[in-house]
C-alpha positions in Angstrom: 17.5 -23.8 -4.9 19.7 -20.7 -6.2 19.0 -17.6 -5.4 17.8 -16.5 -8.8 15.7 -19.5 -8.8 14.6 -18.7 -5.8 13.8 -15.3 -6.1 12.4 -15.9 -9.7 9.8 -18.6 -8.2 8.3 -16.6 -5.3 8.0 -13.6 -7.8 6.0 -15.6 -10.1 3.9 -17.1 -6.9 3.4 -13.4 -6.0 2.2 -11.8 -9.5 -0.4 -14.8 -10.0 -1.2 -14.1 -6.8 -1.2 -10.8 -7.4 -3.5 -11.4 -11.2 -5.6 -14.1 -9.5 -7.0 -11.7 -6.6 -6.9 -8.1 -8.1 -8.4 -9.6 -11.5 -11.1 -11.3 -9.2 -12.3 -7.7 -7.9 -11.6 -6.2 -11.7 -13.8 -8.9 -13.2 -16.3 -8.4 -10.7 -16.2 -4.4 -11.8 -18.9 -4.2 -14.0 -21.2 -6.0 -11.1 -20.4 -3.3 -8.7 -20.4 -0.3 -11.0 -23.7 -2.0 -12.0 -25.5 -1.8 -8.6 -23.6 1.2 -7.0 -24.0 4.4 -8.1 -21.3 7.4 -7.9 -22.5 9.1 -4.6 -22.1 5.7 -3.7 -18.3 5.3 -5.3 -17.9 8.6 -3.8 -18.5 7.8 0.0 -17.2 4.3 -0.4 -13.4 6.3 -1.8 -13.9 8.8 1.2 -14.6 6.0 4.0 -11.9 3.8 3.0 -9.7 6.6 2.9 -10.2 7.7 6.9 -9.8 4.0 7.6 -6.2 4.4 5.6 -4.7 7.1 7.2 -6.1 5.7 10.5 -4.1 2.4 9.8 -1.2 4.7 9.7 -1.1 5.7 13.2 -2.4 2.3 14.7 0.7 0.9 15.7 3.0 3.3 13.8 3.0 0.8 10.8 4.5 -1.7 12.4 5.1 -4.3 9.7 8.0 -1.7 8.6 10.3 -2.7 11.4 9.5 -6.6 10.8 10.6 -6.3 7.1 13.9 -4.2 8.0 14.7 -5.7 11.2 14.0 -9.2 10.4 17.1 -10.1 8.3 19.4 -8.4 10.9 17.8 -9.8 14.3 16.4 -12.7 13.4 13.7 -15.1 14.6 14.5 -15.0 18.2 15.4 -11.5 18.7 12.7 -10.2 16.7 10.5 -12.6 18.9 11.3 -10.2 21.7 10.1 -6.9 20.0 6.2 -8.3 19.2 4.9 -7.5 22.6 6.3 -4.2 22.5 4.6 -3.4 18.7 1.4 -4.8 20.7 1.6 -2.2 23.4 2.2 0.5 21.0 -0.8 -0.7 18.5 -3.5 -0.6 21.4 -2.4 2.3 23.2 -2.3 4.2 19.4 -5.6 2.2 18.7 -7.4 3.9 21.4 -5.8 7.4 20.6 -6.9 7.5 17.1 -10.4 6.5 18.2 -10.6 9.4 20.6 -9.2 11.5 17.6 -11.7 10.7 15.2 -14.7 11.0 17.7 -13.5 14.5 18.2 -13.0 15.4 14.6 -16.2 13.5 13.4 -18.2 16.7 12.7 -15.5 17.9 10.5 -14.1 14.9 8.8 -17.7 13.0 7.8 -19.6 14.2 5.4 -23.5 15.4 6.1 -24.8 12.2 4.0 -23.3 9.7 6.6 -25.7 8.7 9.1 -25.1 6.9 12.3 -21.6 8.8 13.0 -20.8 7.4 16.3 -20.9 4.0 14.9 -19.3 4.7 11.6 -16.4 6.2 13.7 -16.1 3.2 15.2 -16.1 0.5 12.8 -13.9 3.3 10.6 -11.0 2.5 13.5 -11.8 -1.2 14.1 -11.2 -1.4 9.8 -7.7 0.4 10.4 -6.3 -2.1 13.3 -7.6 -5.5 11.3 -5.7 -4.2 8.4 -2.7 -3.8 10.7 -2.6 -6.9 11.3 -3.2 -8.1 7.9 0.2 -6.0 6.9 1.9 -7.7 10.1 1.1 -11.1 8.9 1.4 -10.4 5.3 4.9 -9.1 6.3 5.9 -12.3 8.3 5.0 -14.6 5.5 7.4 -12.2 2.7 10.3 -12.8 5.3 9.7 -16.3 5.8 10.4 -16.0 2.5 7.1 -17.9 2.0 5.2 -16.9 -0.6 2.5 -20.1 -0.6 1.2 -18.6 2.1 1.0 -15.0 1.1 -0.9 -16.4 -2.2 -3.3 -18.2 0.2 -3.7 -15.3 2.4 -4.2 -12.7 -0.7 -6.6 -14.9 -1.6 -9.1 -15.7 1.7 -8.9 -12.0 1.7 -10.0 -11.1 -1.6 -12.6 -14.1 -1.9 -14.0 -13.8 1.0 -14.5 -9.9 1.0 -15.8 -9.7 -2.6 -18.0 -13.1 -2.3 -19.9 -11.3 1.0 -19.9 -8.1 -0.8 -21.7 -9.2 -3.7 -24.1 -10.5 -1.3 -24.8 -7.8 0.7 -25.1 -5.6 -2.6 -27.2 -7.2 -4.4 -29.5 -9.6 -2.1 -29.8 -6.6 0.9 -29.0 -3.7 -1.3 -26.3 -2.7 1.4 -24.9 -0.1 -1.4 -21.5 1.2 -0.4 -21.7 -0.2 3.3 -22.3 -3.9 1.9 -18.7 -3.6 0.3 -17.3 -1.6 3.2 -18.6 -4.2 5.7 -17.9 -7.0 3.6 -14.0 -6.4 3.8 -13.8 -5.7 7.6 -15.7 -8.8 8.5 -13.0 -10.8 6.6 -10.4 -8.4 7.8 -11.5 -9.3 11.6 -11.2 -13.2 10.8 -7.6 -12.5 9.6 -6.8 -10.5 12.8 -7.8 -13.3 14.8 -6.0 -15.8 12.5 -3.3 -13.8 12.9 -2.7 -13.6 16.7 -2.8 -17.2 16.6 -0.1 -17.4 13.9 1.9 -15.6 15.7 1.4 -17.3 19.0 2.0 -21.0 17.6 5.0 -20.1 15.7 6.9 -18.5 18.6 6.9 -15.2 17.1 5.6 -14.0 20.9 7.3 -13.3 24.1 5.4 -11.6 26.8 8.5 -9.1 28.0 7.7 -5.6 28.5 10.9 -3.9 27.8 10.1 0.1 27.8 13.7 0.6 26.2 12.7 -1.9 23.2 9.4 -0.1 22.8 11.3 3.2 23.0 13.2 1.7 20.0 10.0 0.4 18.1 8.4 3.8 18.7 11.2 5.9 17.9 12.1 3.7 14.4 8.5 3.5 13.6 6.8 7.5 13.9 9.3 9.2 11.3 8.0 6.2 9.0 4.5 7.6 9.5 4.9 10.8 7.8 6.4 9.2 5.4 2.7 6.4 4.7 1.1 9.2 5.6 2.3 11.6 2.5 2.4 8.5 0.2 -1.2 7.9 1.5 -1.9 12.2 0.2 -0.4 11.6 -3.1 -2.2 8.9 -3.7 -5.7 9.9 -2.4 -6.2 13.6 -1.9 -7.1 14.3 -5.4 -9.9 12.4 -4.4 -10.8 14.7 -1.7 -10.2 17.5 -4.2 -12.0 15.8 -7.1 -15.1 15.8 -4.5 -14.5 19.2 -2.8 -13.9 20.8 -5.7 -15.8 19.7 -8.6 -18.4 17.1 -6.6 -19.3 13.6 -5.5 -20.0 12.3 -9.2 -17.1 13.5 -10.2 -15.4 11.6 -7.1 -17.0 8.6 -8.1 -15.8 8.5 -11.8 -11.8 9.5 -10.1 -12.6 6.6 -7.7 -12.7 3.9 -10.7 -10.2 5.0 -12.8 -8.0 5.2 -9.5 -9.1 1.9 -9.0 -8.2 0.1 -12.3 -4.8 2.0 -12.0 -3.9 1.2 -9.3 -3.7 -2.4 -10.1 -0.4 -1.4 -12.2 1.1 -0.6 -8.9 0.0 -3.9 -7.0 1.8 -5.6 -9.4 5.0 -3.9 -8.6 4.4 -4.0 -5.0 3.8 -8.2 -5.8 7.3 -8.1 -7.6 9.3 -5.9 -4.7 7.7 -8.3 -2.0 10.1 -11.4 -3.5 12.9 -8.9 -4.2 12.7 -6.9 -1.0 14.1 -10.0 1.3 17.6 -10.5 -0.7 18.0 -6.8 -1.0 18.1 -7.0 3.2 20.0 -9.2 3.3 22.7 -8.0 1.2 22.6 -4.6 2.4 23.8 -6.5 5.4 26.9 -7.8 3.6 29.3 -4.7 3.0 31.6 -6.5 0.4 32.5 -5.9 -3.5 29.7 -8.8 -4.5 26.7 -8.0 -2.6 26.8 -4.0 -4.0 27.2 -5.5 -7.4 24.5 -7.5 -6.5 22.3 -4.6 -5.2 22.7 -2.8 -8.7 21.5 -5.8 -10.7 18.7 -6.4 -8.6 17.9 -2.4 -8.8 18.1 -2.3 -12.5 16.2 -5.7 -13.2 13.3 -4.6 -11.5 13.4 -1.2 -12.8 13.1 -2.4 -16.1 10.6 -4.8 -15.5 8.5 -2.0 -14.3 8.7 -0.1 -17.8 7.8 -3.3 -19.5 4.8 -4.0 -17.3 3.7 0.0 -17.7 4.3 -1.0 -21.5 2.2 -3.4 -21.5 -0.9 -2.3 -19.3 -1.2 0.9 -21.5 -1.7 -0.7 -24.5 -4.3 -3.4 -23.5 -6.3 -0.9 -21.0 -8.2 0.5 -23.5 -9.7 -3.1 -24.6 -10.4 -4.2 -21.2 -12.0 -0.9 -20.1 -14.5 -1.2 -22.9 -15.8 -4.8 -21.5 -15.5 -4.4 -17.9 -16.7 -1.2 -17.1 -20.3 0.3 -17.4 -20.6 3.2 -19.8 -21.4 5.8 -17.0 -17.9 5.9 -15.9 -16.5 6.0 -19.4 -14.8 9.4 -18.8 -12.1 7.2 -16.5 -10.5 6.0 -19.2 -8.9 9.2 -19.8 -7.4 9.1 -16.3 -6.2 5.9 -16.4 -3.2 5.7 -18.3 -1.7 9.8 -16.4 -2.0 7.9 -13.2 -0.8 4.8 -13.9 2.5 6.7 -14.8 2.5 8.0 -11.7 2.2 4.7 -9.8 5.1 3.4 -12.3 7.5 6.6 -10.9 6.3 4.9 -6.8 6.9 1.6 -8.1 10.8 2.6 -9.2 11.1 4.3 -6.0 10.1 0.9 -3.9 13.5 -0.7 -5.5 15.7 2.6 -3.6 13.9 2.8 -0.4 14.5 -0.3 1.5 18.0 0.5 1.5 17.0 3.7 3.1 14.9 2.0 5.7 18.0 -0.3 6.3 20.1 2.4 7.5 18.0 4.5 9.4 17.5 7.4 7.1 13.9 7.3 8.0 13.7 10.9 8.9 15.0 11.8 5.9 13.0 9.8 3.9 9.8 11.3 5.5 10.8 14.8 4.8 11.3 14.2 0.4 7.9 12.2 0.9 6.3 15.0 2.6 8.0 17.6 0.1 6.3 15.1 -2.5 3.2 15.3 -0.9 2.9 19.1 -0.2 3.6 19.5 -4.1 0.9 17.2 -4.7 -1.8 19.2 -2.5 -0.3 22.4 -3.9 -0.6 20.9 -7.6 -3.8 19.6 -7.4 -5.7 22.9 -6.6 -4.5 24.7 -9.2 -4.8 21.9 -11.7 -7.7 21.0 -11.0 -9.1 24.6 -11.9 -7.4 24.8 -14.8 -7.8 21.3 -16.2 -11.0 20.0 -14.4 -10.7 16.2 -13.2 -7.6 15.6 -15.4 -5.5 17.9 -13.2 -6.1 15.3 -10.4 -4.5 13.3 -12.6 -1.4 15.1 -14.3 -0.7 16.4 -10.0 -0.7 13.1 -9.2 1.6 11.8 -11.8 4.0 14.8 -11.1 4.6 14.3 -7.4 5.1 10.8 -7.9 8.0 11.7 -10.3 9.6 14.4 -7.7 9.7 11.5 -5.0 11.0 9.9 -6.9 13.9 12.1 -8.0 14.2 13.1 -4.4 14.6 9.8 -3.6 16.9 8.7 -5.7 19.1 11.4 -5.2 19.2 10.4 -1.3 20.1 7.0 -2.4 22.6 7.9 -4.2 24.1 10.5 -1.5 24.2 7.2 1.0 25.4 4.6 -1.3 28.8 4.1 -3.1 27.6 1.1 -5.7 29.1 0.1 -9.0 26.3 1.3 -11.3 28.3 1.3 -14.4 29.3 -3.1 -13.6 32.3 -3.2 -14.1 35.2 -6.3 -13.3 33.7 -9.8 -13.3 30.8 -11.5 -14.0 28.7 -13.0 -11.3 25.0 -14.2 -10.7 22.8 -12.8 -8.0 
């Protein structure tokens, strides 16, 4: 199979993957906007977003050095780096933990009961969904993309089948959808050790000047997650703080449905993401001809897709959402424009990954996400909920910027295609 083919085939496998899974939980929307209520929205947005930016520092995203180290080490080198991610996942497992239990007072708010536990299961949710990324990473650079589909879809199946259940039959409210994903989560983490056991992905070497590489390629990468994790959910926090719960709620679902836009281009990047290693390992003429197509394919693939999800949201909000979170719509379409400005960036920063310009990566995305806070309090006072909104949009368009200007200070590519013709 060609590349194109190739590449062409596990991008389709990814976006029905992709529409098959994310449509599941948007079809089930008007069930759970049914039987939850906005405080309930509102605590379920805030929990989930503790358990994201605990993820963060579990392991120091470790799935980042899989997908840029991969193509370079390969298999059997690569084997020999997975004990050392392991060390630095439970040691950093146990740190957040103590962390949290000593911020709980200040981070939870008063309606959460049971802290202690909540604390708890708050870091146990972070490290299964580390694992998920690691496995969900493995499988892109297998270049496998069956087996992504079939994990996407245990994982959305599962979580939303048991959280239906626990919603409606036990009236669970926000915990039963909460709980629902980190029992699945927990199966997969399980699943996942074993995956990598069987296939030799393992090698029980403690090498302290490995993990000293691991460690030191992997915490500049946090603060960059960690201000992609702000812009995209501290107008939440804001939205809450700031104008209330109910109002968090209503942010919560459009946030939701727009964030779907930008799962789609995260689907797409995942079948590009493998080649684009790969021949950012090849120095010659063809491969940086090759990079540009690849760049401005999927770039315009994400206008078309924003295109398209604008002009049929309005339809499908209508008759899937329930009529008490009918101010959303309004959001819908300033964030989803934000979340198209990420999903360009995704196409420039793997090459930044590639060589090592980590650190400066973190500092455009924290830049980003400092303009973002900054933006959103004074929005928000002046426009109310759709300031969340128009902040969000606007930092994601200065990361962008910033981060194509970085990319273009640490590149020399033909942009303009000039000389001969050639596939990719």
């Amino acid at each position: 199979m060609s590349i194109l083919n190739k590449l062409f085939s596990n991008s389709m496998i990814y976006i029905i993957s992709l529409l098959f899974n994310k449509g599941l939980s948007f079809v089930l929307l008007p069930v759970l906007t049914f039987y939850l209520s906005k405080e309930d929205y509102g605590v379920l947005g805030f929990v989930t977003a503790m358990s994201t930016i605990a993820s963060i520092y579990i392991g120091f995203f470790p799935s980042v050095f899989l997908l840029s180290k991969y193509a370079q080490y390969g298999k059997e080198r690569i084997s020999e780096y997975i004990h050392q991610i392991l060390l630095l996942t439970i040691s950093t497992f146990f740190l957040v933990l103590l962390i949290l239990f000593g911020l709980k007072d200040f981070i939870l708010p008063e309606a959460i009961v049971k802290k202690n536990l909540i604390i708890v299961v708050i870091t146990c949710y972070a490290l299964f969904t580390v694992f998920f990324n690691f496995l969900d990473t493995l499988f892109q650079v297998e270049k496998n993309a069956i087996k992504f589909a079939i994990l996407q879809t245990v994982q959305s199946v599962g979580a939303l089948g048991l959280a239906l259940i626990l919603i409606i039959e036990f009236s669970y409210g926000w915990k039963g959808k909460y709980y629902a994903e980190l029992a699945v989560l927990f199966f997969i983490f399980l699943f996942t050790i074993y995956y990598i056991i069987k296939n030799k992905y393992y090698k029980f070497n403690t090498n302290f000047k490995k993990l000293k590489e691991v460690t030191f390629f992997l915490f500049p990468i946090t603060f960059t997650v960690l201000g992609l994790y702000i812009m995209g959910t501290i107008d939440r926090i804001f939205v809450a703080d700031m104008i209330g719960l109910e109002a968090a709620g209503i942010y919560n679902v459009a946030i939701i449905m727009a964030v779907i836009i930008n799962m789609v281009y995260d689907s797409i990047i995942k079948a590009f993401n493998p080649i684009l290693y790969e021949s950012y390992s090849d120095r010659s003429g063809q491969s940086k001809r090759k990079i540009v197509k690849i760049i401005y394919a999927y770039s315009l693939i994400c206008v078309i897709v924003l295109a398209g999800y604008i002009f049929f949201l309005p339809y499908v909000f209508h008759l899937m959402i329930n009529d008490k979170f009918s101010d959303a719509l309004v959001l819908i379409p300033i964030l989803a424009l934000g979340f198209t400005f990420e999903g360009l960036r995704k196409g420039l920063e793997s090459q930044l990954v590639f060589n090592n310009k980590v650190k400066s990566l973190a500092v455009v995305t924290l830049i980003a996400s400092l303009t973002n806070i900054v933006l959103n309090y004074f929005l928000i006072k002046i426009y109310g909920i759709q300031g969340a909104a128009y902040a969000t949009a606007i930092a994601f368009f200065v990361l962008y910027i910033l981060t194509f200007i970085l990319f273009s200070k640490n590149n020399n590519l033909p942009w303009l295609l000039k000389n001969k013709k050639e596939s990719i």
